[in-house]
C-alpha positions as CSV (number, residue, x, y, z in Angstrom):
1,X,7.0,97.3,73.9
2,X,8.1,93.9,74.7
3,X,5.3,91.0,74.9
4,X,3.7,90.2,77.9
5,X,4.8,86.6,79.5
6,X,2.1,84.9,81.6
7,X,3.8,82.7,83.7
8,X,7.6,83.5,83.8
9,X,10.3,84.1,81.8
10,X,9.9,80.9,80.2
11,X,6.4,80.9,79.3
12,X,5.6,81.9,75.4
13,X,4.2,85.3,74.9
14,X,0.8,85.9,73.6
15,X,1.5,85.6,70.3
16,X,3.6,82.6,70.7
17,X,0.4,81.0,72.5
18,X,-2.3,82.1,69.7
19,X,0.4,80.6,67.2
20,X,0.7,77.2,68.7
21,X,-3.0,77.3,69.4
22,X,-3.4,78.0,65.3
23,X,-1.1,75.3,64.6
24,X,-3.5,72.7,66.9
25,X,-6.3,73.9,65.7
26,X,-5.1,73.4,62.1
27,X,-3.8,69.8,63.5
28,X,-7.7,68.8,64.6
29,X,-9.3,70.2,61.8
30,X,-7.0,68.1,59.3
31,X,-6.8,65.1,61.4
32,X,-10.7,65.2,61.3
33,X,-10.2,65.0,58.0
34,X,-7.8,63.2,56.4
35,X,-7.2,60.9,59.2
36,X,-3.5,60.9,61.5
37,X,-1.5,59.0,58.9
38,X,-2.4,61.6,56.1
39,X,-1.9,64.8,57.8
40,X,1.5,66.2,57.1
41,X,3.7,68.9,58.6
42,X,3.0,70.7,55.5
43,X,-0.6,70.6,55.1
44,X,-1.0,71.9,58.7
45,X,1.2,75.1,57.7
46,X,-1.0,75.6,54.8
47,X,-4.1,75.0,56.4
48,X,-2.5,77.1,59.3
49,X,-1.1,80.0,56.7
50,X,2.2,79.5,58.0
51,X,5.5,78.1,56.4
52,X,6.7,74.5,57.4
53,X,9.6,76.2,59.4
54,X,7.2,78.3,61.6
55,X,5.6,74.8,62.5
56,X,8.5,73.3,63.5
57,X,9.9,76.8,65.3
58,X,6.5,75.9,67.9
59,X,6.6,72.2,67.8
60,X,10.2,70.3,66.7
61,X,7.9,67.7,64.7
62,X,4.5,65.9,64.0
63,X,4.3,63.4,66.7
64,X,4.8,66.8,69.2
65,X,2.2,68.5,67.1
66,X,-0.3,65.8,66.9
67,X,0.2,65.0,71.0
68,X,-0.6,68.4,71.5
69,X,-3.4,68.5,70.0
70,X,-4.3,65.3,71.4
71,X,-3.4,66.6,75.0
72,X,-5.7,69.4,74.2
73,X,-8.8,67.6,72.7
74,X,-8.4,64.9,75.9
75,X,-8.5,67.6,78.4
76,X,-11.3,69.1,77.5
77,X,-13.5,65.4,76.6
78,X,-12.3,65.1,80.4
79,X,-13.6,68.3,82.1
80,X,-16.7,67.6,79.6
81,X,-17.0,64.5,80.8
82,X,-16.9,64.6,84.7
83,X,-18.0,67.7,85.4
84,X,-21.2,66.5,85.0
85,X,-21.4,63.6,87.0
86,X,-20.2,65.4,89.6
87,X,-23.0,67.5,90.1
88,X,-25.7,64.1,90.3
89,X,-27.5,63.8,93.5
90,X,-26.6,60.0,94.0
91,X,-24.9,57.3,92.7
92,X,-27.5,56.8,89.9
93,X,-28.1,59.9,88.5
94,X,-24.6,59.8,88.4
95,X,-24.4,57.1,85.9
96,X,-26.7,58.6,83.9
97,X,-25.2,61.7,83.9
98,X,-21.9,60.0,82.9
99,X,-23.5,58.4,80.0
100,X,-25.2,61.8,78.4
101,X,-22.1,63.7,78.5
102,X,-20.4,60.5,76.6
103,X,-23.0,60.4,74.4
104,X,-23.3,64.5,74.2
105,X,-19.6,64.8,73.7
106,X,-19.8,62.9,70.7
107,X,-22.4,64.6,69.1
108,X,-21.1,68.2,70.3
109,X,-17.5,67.6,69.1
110,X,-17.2,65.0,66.2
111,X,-14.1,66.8,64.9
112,X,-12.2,66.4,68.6
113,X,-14.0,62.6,68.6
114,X,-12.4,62.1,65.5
115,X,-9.0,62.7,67.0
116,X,-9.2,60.4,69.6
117,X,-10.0,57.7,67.6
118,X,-7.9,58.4,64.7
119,X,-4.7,58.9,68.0
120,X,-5.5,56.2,69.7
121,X,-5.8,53.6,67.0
122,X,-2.5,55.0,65.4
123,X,-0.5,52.9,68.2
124,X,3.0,53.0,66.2
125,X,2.4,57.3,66.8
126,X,3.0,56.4,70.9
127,X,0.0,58.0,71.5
128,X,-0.3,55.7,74.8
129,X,2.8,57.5,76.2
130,X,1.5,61.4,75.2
131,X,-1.4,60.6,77.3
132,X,0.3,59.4,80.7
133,X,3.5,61.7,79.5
134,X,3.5,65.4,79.7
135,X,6.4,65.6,79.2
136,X,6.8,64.5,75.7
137,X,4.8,68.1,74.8
């Protein structure tokens, strides 16, 4: 049985989407960590379970990696983030509103907070251009 594609015949299969999803996850929780600068390519295939080549097979290096999962972790601070003041019945309550969900982001998600800080202050990683620049993914 061949593997299912979601969205064409370029898409990844299932398995290819859990993978790189493994691989980003593995890329937060070290960059939580250890900090940008200190996570390799090889300590997020061991932390991942996989070997340095399968890393590289789903993402052609670190700065692709690292985007990724700094794509990810700014997608979902953004959804987080406005959703809420969204629903505020006037301007107000929509300030308000915008400041909880800062502040409850940050509480909720240290790990993801981590990596924004750790991204953003890394300015030599071109982390400024991964934000504005999908297509560097």
């Amino acid at each position: 049985m061949t593997p299912r594609r979601g969205g064409g015949p370029d898409a990844p299969t299932f398995t290819e989407g859990a993978r790189r999803q493994q691989l980003i996850d593995a890329t937060i929780d070290l960059i939580s960590t250890r900090g940008h600068p200190a996570t390799s390519l090889s300590a997020i295939a061991e932390r991942a379970g996989l070997s340095k080549a399968a890393v590289l097979y789903h993402f052609s290096s670190k700065d692709n990696l690292t985007r990724a999962a700094l794509e990810q972790v700014m997608e979902q601070f953004s959804a987080y983030v406005t959703e809420r003041p969204a629903r505020a019945a006037g301007p107000r309550e929509a300030i308000v509103a915008y400041v909880r969900a800062m502040i409850g982001y940050q509480q909720a998600n240290r790990r993801q907070v981590r990596v924004i800080t750790e991204m953003l202050l890394d300015d030599d990683g071109g982390t400024r251009h991964a934000l504005t620049d999908r297509s560097a993914i």
